[in-house]
C-alpha positions as CSV (number, residue, x, y, z in Angstrom):
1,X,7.0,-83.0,-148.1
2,X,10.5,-81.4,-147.8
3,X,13.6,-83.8,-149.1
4,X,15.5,-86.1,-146.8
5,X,18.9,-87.3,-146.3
6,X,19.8,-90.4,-144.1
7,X,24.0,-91.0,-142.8
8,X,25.7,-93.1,-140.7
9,X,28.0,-91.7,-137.8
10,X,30.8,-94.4,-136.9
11,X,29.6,-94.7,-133.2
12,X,26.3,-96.0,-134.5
13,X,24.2,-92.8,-135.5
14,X,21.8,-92.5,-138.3
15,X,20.8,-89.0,-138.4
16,X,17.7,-88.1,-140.5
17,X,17.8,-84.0,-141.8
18,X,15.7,-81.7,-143.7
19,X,17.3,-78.6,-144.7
20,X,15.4,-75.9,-146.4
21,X,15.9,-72.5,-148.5
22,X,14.0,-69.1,-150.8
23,X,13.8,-65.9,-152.6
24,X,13.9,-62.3,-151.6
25,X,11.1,-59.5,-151.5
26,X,11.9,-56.4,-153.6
27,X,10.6,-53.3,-155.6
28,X,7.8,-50.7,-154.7
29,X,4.7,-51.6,-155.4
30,X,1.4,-50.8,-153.4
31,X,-2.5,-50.6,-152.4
32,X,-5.1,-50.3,-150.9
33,X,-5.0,-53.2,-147.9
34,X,-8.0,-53.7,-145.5
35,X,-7.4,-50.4,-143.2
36,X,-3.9,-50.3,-144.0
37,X,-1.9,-49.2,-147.0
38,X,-0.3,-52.4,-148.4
39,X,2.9,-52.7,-149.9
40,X,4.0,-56.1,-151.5
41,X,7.3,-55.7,-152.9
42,X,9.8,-54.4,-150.2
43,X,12.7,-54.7,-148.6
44,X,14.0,-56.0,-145.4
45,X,16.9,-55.7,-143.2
46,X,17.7,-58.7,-141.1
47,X,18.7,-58.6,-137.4
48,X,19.1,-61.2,-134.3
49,X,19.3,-64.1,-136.4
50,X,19.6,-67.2,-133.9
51,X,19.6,-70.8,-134.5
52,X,19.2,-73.0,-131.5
53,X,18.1,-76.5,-131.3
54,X,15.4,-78.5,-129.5
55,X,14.5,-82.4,-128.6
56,X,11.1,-82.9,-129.3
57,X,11.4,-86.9,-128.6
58,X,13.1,-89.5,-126.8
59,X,13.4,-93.2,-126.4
60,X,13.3,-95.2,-123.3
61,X,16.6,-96.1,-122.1
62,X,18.1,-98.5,-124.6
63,X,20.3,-101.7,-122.8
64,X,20.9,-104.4,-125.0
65,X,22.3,-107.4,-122.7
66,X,23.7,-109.5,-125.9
67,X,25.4,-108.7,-129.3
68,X,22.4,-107.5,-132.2
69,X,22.7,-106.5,-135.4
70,X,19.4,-103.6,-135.3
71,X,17.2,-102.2,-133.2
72,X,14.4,-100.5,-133.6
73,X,13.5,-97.7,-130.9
74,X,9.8,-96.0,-130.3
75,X,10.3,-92.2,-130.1
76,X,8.1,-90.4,-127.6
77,X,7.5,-86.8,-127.7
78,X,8.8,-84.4,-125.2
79,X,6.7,-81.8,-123.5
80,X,3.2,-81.4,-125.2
81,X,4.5,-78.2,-127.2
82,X,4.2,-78.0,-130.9
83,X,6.7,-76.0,-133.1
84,X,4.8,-73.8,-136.0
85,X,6.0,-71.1,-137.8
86,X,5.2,-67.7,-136.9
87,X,5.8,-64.3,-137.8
88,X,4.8,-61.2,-136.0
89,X,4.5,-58.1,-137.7
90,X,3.4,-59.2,-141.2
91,X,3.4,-56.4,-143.4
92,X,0.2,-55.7,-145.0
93,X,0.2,-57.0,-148.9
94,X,2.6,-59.4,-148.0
95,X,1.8,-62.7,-145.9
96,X,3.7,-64.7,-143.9
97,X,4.8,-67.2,-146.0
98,X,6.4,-63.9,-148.3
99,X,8.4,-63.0,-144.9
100,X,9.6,-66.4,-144.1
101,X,10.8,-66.9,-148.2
102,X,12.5,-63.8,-147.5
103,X,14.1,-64.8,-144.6
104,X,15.2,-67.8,-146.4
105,X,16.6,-66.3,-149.5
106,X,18.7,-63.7,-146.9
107,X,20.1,-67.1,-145.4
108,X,21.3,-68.6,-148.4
109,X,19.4,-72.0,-147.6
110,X,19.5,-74.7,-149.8
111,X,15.9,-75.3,-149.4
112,X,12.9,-74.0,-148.1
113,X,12.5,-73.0,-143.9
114,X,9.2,-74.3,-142.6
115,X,6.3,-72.7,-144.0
116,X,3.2,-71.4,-142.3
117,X,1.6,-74.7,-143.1
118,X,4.2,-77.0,-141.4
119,X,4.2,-78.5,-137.8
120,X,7.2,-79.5,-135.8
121,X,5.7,-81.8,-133.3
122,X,7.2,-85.1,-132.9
123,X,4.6,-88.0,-133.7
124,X,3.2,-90.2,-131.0
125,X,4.1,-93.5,-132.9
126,X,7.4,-92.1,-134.4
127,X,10.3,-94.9,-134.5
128,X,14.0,-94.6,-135.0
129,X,15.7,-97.7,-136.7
130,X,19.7,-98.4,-136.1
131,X,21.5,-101.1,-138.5
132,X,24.9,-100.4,-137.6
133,X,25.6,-104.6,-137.0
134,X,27.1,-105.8,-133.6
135,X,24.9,-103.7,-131.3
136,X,25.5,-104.2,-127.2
137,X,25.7,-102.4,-124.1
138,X,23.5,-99.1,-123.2
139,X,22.2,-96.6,-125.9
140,X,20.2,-93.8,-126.2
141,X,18.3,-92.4,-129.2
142,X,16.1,-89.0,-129.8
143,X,15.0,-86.4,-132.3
144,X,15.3,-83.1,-132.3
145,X,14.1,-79.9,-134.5
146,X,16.6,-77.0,-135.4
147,X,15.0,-73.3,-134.8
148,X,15.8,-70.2,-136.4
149,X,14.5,-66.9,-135.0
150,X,14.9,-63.4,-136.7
151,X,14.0,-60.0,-136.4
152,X,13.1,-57.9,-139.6
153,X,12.4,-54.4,-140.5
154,X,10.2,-53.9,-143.7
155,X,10.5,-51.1,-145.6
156,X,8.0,-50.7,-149.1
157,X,7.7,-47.1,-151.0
158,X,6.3,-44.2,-148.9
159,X,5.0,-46.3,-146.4
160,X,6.6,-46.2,-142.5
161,X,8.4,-49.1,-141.8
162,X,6.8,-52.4,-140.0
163,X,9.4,-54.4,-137.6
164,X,8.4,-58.1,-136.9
165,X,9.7,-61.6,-136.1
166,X,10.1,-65.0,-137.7
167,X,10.5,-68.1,-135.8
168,X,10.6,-71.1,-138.3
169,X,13.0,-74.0,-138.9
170,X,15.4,-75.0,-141.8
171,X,16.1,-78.9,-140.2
172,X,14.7,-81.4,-138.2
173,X,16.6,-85.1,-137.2
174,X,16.8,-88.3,-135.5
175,X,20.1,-90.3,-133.4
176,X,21.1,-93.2,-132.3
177,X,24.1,-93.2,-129.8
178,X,26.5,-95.9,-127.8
179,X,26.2,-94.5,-124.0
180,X,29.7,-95.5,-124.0
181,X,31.2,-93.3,-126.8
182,X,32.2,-89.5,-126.8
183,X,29.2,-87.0,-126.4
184,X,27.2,-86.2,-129.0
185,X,28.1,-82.9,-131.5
186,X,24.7,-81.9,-131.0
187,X,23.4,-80.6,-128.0
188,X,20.1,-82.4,-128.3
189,X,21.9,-85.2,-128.3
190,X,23.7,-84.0,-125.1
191,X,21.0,-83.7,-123.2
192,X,19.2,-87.0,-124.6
193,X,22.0,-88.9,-122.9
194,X,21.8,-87.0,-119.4
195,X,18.0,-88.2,-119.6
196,X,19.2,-91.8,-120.6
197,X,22.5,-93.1,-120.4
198,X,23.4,-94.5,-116.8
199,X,25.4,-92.3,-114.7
200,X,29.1,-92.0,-115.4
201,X,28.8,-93.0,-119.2
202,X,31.3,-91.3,-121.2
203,X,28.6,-90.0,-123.4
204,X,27.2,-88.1,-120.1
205,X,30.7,-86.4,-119.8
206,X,31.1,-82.6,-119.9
207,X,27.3,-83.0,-121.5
C-alpha cells in the first residue's frame, strides 16, 4: 500500500494523494532470452512525457438545506474503465516493472509510479468524508487519478534498440468543494462541478 497524505483547502477541500518514485536501468549485461537476445542492464532515453488527469468517481449532487458540521459523501465510479499500468515494448531481460522504475527514477519521484500490480479503478462503496464545520448550501465532491504516459527507447550492448510506452500513475485523490466558491485548481475538479453544481455557480465559471 503506497503512503498517504490528507490537507484541508480553506473552501472546504480534503484532498487525499499518493505520490510515488524509483531507480534507473544501467550497464551491459546480456543473454539468451526466449527467441530474443536479452539485455537487462540498459539505458533509456525518455520522450513525450505527459501527465494528464482523470475523474474516476463522483458524488450525487450535494445540497445541504441547514448549517452541518460534516458530511459524509458516497463516491461512484465513472465510466466502467479501469486504469492499469502498462508498457508496450518491454525489452527482453527486463520486465515491466524494470521500465516503469526506470521511468520513475528519470522523473525524480518521491515515490514509486504504479506498478504492474496496481489498479486505478475507483471502488463501488468508496466514501469521501468533509469536517470542515459550518457546512450549507450546494457542494460537489469527486476523485480523480493523475496519469503519466511516456515514450522510451532502450538501448543494451550490441543489441538494436527496442522503443515502447509506459502509461502508469504517480497520484491519485479525493475533493470536497462549496458550489459557491472559485473553481477548482484541478481540472477534475472542474469538470466534477459542471456534472454537479447548479447552473450559474461560481465554481461552474470559466470551468
Amino acid at each position: 500500500m503506497r503512503g498517504i497524505t490528507r490537507g484541508t483547502w480553506a473552501a472546504g477541500l480534503v484532498a487525499v494523494t499518493l505520490t510515488a518514485g524509483l531507480t534507473a536501468c544501467t550497464g551491459g549485461e546480456s543473454t539468451e532470452g526466449e527467441g530474443a537476445k536479452a539485455c537487462s542492464k540498459g539505458t533509456y532515453a525518455w520522450s513525450g512525457v505527459r501527465h494528464t488527469e482523470q475523474l474516476t468517481a463522483l458524488a450525487a449532487p450535494v445540497s445541504l438545506a441547514k448549517t452541518t458540521e460534516s458530511y459524509r459523501a458516497h463516491l461512484k465510479p465513472v465510466g466502467d474503465a479501469v486504469h492499469r499500468p502498462k508498457v508496450t515494448g518491454v525489452p527482453a531481460g527486463v520486465g515491466a516493472a524494470e521500465v516503469i522504475r526506470a521511468l520513475g527514477a528519470h522523473l525524480k519521484v518521491s515515490e514509486p509510479l504504479a506498478g504492474p500490480s496496481e489498479t486505478g479503478d475507483a471502488e463501488a462503496d468508496h466514501y469521501f468524508e468533509a469536517a470542515a464545520g459550518d457546512l450549507k448550501g450546494a457542494y460537489y465532491s469527486w476523485s480523480w487519478i493523475g496519469l503519466v504516459d511516456a515514450d522510451f527507447t532502450y538501448t543494451c550492448g550490441s543489441a538494436a534498440p527496442v522503443k515502447g510506452h509506459v502509461r502508469t500513475w504517480d497520484k491519485t485523490g479525493s475533493g470536497f468543494l462549496s458550489c459557491s466558491s472559485d473553481p477548482a485548481d484541478r481540472a477534475s475538479g472542474r469538470t466534477a462541478a459542471r456534472e454537479s453544481c447548479p447552473d450559474g455557480s461560481k465554481a461552474t465559471k470559466d470551468a
